[in-house]
C-alpha positions as CSV (number, residue, x, y, z in Angstrom):
1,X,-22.9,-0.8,-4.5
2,X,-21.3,-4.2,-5.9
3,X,-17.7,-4.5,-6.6
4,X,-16.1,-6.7,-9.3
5,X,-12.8,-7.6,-8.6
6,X,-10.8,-8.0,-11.9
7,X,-7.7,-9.7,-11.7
8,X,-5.2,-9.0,-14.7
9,X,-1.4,-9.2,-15.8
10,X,0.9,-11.1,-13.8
11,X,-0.4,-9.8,-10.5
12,X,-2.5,-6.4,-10.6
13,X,-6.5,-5.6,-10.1
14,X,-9.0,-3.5,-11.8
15,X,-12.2,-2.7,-10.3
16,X,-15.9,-2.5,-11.8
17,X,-18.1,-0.4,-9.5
18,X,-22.0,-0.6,-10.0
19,X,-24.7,1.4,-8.7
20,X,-27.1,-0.7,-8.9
21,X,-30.4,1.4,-8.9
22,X,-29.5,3.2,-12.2
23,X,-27.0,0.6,-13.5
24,X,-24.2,3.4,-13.9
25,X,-20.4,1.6,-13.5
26,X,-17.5,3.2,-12.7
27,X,-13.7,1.3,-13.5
28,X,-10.7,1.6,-11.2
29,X,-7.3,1.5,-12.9
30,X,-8.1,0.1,-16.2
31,X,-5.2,-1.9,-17.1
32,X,-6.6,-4.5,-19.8
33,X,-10.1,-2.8,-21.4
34,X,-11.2,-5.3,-23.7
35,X,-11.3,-7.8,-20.5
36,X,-13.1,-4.8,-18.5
37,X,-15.4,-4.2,-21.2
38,X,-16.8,-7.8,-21.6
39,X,-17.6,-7.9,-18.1
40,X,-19.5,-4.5,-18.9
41,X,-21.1,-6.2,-21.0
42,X,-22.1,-9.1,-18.9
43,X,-23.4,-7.3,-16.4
44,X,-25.0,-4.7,-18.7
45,X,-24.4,-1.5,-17.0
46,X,-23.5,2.0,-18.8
47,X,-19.4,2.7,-18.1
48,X,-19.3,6.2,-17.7
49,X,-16.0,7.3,-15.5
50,X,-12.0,5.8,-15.0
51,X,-10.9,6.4,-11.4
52,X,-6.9,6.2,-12.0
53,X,-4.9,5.9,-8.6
54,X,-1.7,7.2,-10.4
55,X,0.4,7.3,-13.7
56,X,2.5,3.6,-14.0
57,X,1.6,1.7,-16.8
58,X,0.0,-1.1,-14.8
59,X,-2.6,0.8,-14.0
60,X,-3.3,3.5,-16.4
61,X,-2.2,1.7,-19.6
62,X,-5.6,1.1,-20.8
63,X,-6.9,4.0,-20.6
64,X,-5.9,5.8,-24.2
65,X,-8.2,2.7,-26.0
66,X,-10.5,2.4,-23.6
67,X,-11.0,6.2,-24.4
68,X,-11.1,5.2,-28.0
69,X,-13.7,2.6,-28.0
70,X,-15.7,4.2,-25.6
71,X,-16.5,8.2,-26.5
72,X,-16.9,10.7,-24.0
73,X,-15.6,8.7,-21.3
74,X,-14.6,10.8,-17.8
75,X,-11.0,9.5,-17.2
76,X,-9.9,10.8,-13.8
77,X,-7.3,11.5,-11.5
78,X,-4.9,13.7,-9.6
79,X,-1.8,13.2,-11.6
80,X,-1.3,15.0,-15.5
81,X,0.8,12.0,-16.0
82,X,-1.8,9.8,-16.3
83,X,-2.4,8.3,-20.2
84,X,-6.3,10.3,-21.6
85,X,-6.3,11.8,-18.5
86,X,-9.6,14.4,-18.9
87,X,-10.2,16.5,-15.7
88,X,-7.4,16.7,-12.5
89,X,-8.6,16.3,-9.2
90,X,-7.9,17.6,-5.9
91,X,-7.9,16.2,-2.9
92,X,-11.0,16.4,-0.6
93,X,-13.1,16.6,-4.1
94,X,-16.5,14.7,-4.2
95,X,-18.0,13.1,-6.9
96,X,-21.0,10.8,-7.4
97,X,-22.5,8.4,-9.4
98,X,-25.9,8.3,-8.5
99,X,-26.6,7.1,-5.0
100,X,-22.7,6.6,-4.9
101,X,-20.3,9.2,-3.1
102,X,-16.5,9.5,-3.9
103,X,-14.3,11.3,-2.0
104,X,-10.9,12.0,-3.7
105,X,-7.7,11.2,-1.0
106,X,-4.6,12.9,-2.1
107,X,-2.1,9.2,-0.8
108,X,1.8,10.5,-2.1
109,X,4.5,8.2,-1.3
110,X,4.8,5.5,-4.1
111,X,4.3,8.5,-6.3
112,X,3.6,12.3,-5.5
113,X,0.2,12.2,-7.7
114,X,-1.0,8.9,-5.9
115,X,-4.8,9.2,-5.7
116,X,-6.9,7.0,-3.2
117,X,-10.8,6.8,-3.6
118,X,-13.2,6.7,-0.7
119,X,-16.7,5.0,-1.5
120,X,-20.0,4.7,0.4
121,X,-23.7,4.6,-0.5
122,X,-26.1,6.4,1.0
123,X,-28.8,4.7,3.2
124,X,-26.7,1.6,2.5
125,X,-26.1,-1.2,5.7
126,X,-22.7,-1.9,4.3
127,X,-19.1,-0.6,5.0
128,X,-17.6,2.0,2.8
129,X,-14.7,1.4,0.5
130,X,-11.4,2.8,-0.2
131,X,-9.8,1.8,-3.6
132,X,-5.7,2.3,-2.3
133,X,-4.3,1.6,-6.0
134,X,-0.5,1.0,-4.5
135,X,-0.6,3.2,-1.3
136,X,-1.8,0.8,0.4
137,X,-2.2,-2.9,0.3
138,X,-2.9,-6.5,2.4
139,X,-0.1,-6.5,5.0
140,X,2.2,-3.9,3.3
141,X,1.9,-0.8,1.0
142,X,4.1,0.6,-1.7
143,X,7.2,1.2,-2.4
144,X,8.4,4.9,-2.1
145,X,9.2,6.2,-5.3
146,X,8.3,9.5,-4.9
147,X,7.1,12.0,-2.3
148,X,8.9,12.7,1.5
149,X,8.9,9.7,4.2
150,X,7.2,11.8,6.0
151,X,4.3,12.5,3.4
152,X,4.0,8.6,2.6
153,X,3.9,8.0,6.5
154,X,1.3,10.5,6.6
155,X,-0.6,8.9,3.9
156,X,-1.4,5.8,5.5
157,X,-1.4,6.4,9.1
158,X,-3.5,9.8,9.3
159,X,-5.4,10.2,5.2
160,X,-6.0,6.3,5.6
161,X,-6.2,5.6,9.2
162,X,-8.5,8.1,9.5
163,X,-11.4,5.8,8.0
164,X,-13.7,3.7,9.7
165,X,-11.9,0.5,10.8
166,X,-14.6,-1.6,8.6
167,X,-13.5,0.4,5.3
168,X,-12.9,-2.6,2.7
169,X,-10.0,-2.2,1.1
170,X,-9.4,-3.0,-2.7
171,X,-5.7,-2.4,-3.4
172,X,-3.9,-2.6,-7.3
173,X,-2.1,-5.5,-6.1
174,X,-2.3,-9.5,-4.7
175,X,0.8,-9.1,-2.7
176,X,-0.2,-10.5,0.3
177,X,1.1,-13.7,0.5
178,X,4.3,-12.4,0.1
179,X,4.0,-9.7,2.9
180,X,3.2,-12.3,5.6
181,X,5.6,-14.0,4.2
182,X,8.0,-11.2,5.3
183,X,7.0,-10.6,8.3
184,X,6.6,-14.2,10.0
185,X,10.3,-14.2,9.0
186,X,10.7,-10.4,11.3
187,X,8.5,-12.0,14.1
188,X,8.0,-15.4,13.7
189,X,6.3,-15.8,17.5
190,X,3.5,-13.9,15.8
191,X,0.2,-15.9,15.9
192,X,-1.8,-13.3,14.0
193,X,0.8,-13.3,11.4
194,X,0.7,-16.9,11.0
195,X,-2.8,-17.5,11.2
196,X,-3.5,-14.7,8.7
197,X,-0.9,-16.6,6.3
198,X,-2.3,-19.5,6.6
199,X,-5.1,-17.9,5.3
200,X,-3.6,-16.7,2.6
201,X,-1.8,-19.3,1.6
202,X,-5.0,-21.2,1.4
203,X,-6.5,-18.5,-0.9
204,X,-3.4,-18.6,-3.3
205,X,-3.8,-22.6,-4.0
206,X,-7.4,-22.2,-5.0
207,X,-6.5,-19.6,-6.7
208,X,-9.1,-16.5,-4.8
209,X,-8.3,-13.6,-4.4
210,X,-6.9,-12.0,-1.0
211,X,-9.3,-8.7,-1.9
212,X,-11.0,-6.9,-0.3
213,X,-9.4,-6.7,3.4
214,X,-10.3,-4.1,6.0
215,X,-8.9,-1.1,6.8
216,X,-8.6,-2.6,10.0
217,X,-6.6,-5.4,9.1
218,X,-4.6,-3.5,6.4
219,X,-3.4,-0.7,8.6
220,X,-3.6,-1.1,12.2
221,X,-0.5,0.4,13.6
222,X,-2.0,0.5,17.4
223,X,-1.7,-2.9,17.3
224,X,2.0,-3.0,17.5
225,X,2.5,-1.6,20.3
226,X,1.4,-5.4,21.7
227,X,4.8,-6.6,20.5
228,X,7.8,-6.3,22.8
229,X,10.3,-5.1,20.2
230,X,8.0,-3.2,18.1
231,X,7.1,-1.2,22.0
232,X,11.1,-0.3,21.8
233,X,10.8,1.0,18.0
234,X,7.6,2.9,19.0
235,X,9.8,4.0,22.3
236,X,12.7,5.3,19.7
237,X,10.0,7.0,18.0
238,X,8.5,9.2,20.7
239,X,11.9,9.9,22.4
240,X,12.2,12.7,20.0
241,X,15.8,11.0,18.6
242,X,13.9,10.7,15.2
243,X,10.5,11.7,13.0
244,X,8.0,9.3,12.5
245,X,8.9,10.4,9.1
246,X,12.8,9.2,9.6
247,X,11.6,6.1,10.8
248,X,9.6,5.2,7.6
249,X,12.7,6.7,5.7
250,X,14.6,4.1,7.5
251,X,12.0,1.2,7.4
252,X,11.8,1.5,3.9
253,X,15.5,1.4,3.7
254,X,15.2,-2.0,5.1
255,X,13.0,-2.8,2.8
256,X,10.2,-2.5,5.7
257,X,6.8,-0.7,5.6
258,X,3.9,-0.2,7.9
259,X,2.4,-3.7,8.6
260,X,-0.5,-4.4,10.2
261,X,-1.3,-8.8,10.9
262,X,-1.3,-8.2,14.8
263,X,1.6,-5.8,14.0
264,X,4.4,-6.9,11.9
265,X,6.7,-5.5,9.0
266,X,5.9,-6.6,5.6
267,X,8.3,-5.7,2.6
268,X,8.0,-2.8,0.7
269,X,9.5,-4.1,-2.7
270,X,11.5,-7.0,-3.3
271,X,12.3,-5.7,-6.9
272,X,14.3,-2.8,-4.7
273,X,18.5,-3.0,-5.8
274,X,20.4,-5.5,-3.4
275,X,22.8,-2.9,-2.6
276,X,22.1,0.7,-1.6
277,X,26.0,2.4,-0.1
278,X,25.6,5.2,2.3
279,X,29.3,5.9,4.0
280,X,31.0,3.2,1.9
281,X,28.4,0.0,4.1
282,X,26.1,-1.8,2.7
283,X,22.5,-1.7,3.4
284,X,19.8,-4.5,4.2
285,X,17.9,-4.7,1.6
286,X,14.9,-6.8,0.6
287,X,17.0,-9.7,-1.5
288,X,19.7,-9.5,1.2
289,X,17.6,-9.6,4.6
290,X,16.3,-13.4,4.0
291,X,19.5,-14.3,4.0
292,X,19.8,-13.0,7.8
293,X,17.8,-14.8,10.6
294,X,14.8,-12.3,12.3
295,X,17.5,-12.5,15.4
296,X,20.1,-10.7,13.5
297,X,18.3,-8.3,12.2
298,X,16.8,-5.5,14.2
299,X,15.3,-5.2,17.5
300,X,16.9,-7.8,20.2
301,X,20.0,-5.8,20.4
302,X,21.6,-2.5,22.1
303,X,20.7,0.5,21.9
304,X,22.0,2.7,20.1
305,X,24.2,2.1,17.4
306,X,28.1,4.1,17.7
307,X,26.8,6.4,15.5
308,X,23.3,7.5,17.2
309,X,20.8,4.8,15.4
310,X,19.3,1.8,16.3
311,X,21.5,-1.3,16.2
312,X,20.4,-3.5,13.0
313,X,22.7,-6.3,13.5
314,X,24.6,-8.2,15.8
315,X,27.3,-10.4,15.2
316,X,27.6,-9.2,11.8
317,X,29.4,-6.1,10.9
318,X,27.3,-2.9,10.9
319,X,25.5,-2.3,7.8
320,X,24.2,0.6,8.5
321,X,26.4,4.3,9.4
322,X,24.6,7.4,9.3
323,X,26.5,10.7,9.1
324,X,24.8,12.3,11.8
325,X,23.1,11.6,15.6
326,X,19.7,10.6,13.6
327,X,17.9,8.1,11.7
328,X,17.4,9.2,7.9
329,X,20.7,11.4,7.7
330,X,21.9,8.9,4.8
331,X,18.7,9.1,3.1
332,X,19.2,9.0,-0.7
């Protein structure tokens, strides 16, 4: 199975998949076709199936021409929004393309028709793959747009994190740099973060891609419990004082996701409003928190807040009220 990673508009991937016995390709959220058809072309395999992860234009857009130019073309995915859409799928459904296996993983969160695809080879040496569209990406994952807390936290930690740990990951997005970014500002004592930043930053001046990670790497929530602060959020969690659910309600809220560079926080959007109101206070938000040092921001202070959550900041005023003894009561 070989991969080619297609970069296109300002920051967004398609994916060609070959199966490289009977030449058969298969093309992850075509965005651009006439660039993913001349690299058809130039490797000289037959195009016969679209994998869509969901609907937004920036990775569906082309498939109504791409359906045009190409007759009879499967176009594929879980969501009847999605443009030439030909046949729905379900989740646990398995396709293949000859010695190539794909197992369909209903992801909802960033939307409620969000479609992950799971790909191995048989008697093949190398890892799997999981194409995560915007479920999942390097050092952060989507924002919420659709879909329960709960079901998005669900998504990655048990639909995901259930893969082998060596699963490469190709996600829709290069957003990575600006993840780490994030979170070496939430724990800046973080040497995974840093190194892994580094990295990236490296990659970004010579202009390479950050694709594929690993699952591992991508998603590895055990690792935070390494983390002092991040033991007293995972503490919070367990006490029964809020969901995991409510807490991914919450971290989004702060413009937070799941992270996993040695366990950090990475933003979830930073095109999310400034200012969300919940009992007349204003909210962190993604274009507010950088203006806040890590220290101020969330776990180095008491616990709990006056009105039963976390304390977010000290020696600010409290942006954050809930109307009730839990986190998530003043979700939107």
């Amino acid at each position: 199975m070989k991969v080619k990673v297609i970069p296109v508009l300002e920051d967004n991937y398609m994916y060609l998949v070959i199966e490289e016995r009977t030449r058969e390709a298969v093309a992850v959220d075509v965005a651009v076709p006439k660039r993913l058809l001349e690299i058809v072309g130039r490797e000289g395999v037959s195009l016969t199936t679209v994998l869509t992860t969901h609907h937004h234009w920036d990775h569906a857009r082309g498939n109504v021409e791409l359906a045009r130019l190409r007759p009879g073309l499967a176009v594929l995915g879980a969501d009847e929004r999605i443009c030439a859409l030909t046949r729905r799928l379900v989740h646990g459904e398995e396709l293949r393309f000859g010695a190539i296996h794909v197992r369909c993983l209903l992801t909802p969160g960033h939307t409620s028709g969000h479609m992950s695809y799971f790909l191995w080879e048989e008697e093949c040496p190398d890892p799997p793959a999981v194409f995560s569209g915007d479920a999942l990406s390097v050092a952060g994952c989507g924002l919420r747009l659709e879909s329960t807390a709960q079901q998005m936290y669900e998504s990655l930690t048990e639909t995901l994190g259930s893969l082998p740990p060596e699963t490469k990951v190709f996600c829709g997005h290069e957003h990575t740099l600006g993840n780490l970014e994030f979170a070496q500002k939430v724990e800046p004592g973080n040497d995974h973060v840093r190194a892994k930043l580094s990295w990236a930053k490296k990659r970004d001046e010579d202009d390479m891609p950050t694709v594929p990670s690993t699952l591992k790497k991508s998603l590895c929530a055990s690792s935070r419990g390494r983390q002092p602060q991040l033991r007293s959020w995972r503490h919070f969690a367990r006490s029964g004082r809020a969901s995991s659910g409510r807490l991914s309600r919450c971290s989004r809220r702060l413009g937070l996701s799941w992270h996993c560079s040695g366990g950090s926080w990475a933003h979830l959007d930073r095109n999310e409003p400034q200012v969300d109101r919940c009992g007349g206070r204003q909210h962190i938000s993604p274009s507010n928190l950088g203006r806040l040092s890590p220290q101020d921001c969330l776990w180095n202070l008491p616990w709990p807040c006056p009105a039963g959550c976390p304390a977010l900041v000290g020696g600010v005023p409290w942006p954050w009220t809930c109307e009730a003894p839990v986190w998530g009561a003043c979700e939107p």
